[in-house]
N, C-alpha and C positions, 0 to 999 in steps of 0.2 A: 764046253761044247760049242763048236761055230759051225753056224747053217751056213748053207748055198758057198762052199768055201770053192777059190778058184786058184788055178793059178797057171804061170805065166814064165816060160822062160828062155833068155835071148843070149844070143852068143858073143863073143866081143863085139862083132859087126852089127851087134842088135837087130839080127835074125833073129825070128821067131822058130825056138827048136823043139818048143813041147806047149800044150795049151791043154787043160782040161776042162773048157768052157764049152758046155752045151748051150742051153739056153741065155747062159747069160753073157751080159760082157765087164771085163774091166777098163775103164775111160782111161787110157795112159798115153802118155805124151814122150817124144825123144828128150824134151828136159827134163823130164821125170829120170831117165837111166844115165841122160850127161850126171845129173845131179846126184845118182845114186853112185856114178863112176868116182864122181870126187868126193860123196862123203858117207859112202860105203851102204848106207841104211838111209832110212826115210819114211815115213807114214804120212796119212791124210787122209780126209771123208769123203766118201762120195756119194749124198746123199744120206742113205741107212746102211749102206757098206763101211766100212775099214778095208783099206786098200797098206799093207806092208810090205815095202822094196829091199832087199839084199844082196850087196854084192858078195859073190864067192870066186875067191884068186885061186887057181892052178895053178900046178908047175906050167903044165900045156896049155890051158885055154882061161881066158876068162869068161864068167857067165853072169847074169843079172836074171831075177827072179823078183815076180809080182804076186801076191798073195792076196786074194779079198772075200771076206765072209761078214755076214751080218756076226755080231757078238749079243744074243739075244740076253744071256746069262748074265755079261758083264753090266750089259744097262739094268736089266733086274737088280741085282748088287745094286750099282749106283742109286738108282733111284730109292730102298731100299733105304741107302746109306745116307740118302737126303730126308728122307721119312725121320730116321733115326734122330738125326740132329737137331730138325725142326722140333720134333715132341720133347727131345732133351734141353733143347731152347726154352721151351715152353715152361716147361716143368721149373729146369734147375737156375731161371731169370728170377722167378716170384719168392723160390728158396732162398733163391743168395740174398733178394732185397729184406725177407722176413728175421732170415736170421743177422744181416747187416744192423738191419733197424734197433732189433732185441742187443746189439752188442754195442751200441752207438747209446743206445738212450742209459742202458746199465754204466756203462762209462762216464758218462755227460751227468748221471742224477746228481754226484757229490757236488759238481757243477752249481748247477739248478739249484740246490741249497743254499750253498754259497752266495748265490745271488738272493736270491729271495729274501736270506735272514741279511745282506747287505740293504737292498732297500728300506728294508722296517725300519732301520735305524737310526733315529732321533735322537735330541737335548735325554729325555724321558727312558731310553732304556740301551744306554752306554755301556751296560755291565753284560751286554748279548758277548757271546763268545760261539763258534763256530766247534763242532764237534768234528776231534782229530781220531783218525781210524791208527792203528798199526801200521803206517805202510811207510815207504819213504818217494812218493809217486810225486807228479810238479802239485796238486792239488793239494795233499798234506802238509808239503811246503810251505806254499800261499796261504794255508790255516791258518801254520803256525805260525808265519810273519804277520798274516792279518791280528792273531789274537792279544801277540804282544805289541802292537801299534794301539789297538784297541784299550788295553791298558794302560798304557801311556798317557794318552787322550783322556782317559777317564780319570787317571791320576791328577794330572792338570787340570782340568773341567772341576774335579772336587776343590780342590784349594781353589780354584778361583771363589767357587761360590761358598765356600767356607769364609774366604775373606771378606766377601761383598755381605753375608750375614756379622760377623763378628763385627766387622767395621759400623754396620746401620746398630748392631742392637750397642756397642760399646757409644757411638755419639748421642744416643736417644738419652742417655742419664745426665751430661752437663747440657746440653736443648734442656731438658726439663728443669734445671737449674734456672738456665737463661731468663725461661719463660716464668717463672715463679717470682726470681728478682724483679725481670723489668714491670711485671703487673702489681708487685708490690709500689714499686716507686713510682707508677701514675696513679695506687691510689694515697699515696702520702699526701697530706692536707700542705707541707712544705712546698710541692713540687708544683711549677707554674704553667700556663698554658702551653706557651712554647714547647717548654721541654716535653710537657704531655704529649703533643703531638708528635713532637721527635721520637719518642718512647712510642709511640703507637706505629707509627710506621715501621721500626725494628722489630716491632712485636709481629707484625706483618709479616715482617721477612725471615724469623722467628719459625713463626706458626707453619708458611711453605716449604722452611726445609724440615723441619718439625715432617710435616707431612710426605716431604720427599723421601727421608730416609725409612719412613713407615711404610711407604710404597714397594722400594725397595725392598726390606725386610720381607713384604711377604712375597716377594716374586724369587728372592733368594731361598725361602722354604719351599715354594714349587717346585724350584730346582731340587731340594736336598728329598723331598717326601713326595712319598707315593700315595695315590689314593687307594683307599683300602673300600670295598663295593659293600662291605656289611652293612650299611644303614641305609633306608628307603625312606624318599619324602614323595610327599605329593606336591606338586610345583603350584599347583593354585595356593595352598598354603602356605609355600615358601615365599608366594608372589604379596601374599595379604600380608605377612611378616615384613617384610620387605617396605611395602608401603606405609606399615605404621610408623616402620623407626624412622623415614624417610617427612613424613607429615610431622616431624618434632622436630625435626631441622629445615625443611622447607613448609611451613602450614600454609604457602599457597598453590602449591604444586596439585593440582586435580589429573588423576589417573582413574582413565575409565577402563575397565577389566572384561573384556568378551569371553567368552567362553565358547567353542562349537563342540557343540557333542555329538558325538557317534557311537554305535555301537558298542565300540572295544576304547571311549575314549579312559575311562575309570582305570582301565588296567594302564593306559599305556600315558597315565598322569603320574605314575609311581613309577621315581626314578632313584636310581642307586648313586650315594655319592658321599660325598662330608659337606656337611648342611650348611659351616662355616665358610667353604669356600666358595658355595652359590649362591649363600647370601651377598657376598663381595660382590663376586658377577653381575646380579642381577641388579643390587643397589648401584652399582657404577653406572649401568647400563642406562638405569632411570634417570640417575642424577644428571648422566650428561644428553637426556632429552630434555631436563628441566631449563640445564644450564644454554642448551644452543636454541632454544623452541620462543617463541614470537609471542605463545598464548600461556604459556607456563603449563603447559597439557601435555601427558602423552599416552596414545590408546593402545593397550597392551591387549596381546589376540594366543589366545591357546586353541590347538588345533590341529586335526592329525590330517597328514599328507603323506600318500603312500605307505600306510601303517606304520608311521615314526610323529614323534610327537616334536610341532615346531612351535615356539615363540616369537610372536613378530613387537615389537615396540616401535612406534611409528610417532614423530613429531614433525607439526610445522617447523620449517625455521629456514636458514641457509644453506646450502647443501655445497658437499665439498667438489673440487676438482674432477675428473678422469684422475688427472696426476695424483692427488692426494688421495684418492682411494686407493692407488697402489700401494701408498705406504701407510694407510691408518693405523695397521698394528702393530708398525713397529715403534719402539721407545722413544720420548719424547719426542715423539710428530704431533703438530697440531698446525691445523690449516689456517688459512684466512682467514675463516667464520668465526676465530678464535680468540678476534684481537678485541682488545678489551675486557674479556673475560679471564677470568685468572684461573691457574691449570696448570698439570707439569705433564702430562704428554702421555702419562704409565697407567692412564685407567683400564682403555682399550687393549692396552698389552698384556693388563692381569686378569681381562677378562677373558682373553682366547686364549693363554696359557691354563686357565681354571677350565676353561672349554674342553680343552686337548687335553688333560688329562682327565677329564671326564668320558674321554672318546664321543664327544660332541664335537660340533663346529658353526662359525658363525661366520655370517655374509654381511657385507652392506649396498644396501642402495640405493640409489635415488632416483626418485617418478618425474621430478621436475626440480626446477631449481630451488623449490621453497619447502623440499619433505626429504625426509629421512628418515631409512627405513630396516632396520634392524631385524634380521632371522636369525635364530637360534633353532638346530635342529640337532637333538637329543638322540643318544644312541640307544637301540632299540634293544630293551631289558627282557 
């Protein structure tokens, strides 16, 4: 339907031969009909009008013809059709991101597994394998490549440490021989100063690999065993145990024992573990406060921080590097503070590996250049 319609029509000479314009008018111009002459039709606004031009050829005459009426209707429509799109905008923007999301993250989970059970994986649990779906998708793929790599790695990683065990427990029986002869022959009444001392120095060097490959041995069973959580000790306990077997091989070592108690500290003094391998830990820990420390002291502190329970062991003495704290724990590192004292490097090493599979961990640090200062913080049972 168009209101206020008008219209207009001129002869070739663009005489005006019919108008049905009462009150209103159409704005048109002779380039408006040259224009219509050369390209037959034509539209344009004028103002709330539509104004449409037509040329019509004759055999006899030509004519040109202007048409103009508001189109109430068609802006309705339009506008209408602007409504429509806008709410359909609205609506089906927040649909397509909802269900994008829900078809992105369902896609991506086997992802996210993948990774996740990638990070976990340590010396300590080499035997992870990734669970493979039925499919033959890139991710299934990657599984399965990841699992048989995974394999391989763990094949190798066992014969290593099968070898580094076989080899320490197979030299530990002629070492034992060694040591049996050369302490016989310094005490034979034949054998003379000289040679006694020669003999004792060998015994020496004897006893250190003696102890070396004993070190070894048990960081080669870390490797090969798992701890099993069935048995609970209490750490002050294990700490007094500790200090007795300690006091029969150092009887001038004075270890002062604190205690802070809290609330909940009874329950969270009882920790889950193998009793054998924190004895290690902790006798290493002491011995080598005894061995670096000024006063032969060192004051051991139980204590709960953030409801986890931490042991600090704290001695005077010299304190190592920045540089040399980066590498404390690993194998045969021993610092400056070191020299002159005798040591093979693996105490610290079997004590954060006894740590870490305890799902504990240990820190070191130093307050100034003459303390050293040892955290242990125990995983929450």
């Amino acid at each position: 339907e168009l209101i206020d319609e008008k219209t207009l029509i001129f002869d070739a000479e663009y005489n005006l031969i019919y108008s049905s314009i009462d009150d209103a008018k159409i704005n048109w111009t002779l380039d408006d009909l040259n224009y219509l002459k050369t390209y037959k039709t034509f539209f344009k606004k004028d103002n709330h009008y539509e104004i449409y031009g037509v040329f019509h050829d004759t055999k006899d005459k030509d004519y040109y013809a202007l048409i103009s009426a508001t189109d109430n209707y068609g802006k309705r429509k339009l506008e209408y059709l602007v409504f429509i799109l806008i709410v359909a905008y609205l609506i089906f923007t927040p649909f397509c991101w909802l269900v994008t999301s829900y078809v992105v993250q369902n896609l991506l989970e086997p992802l996210d597994i993948f990774h996740h059970k990638i990070k976990n994986i340590n010396a300590n649990n080499l035997d992870t394998r990734l669970e493979i779906k039925k499919g033959n998708n890139e991710i299934d793929l990657i599984a399965k490549e990841f699992n048989m790599m995974m394999q391989r790695i763990d094949n190798s990683y066992q014969k290593q440490k099968e070898f580094a065990a076989n080899a320490s427990h197979e030299l530990r029986t002629p070492l034992a021989r060694m040591l049996s002869r050369v302490e016989n022959k310094i005490q034979h009444a034949d054998t003379n100063q000289d040679t006694k001392s020669f003999l004792n120095n060998i015994l020496s060097d004897v006893n250190q690999l003696s102890e070396l490959i004993h070190s070894l041995l048990i960081l080669s069973k870390l490797d090969n065993q798992k701890v099993h959580d069935e048995e609970t000790h209490r750490l002050d306990e294990l700490i007094y145990d500790c200090i007795e077997k300690l006091n029969k091989t150092y009887p001038d070592f004075k270890i002062v024992l604190n205690i802070d108690f809290s609330d909940n500290i009874d329950i969270l003094m009882e920790i889950k573990g193998r009793k054998s391998l924190l004895e290690i830990a902790i006798i290493n820990l002491l011995k080598n406060a005894y061995m670096y420390s000024t006063n032969k002291q060192a004051d051991v502190t139980i204590a709960e921080k953030a409801n986890l329970l931490e042991l600090t062991i704290f001695n005077t003495g010299k304190s190592l590097s920045l540089e040399e704290q980066k590498n404390l724990f690993q194998p045969f590192m021993r610092g400056k503070n070191a020299i002159g004292i005798s040591g093979l490097g693996l105490g610290l090493r079997m004590v954060q590996r006894i740590l870490l599979q305890h799902n504990s961990k240990i820190e070191y640090k130093s307050l100034d250049e003459h303390s050293n200062f040892f955290k242990i913080t125990f995983a929450n049972t």
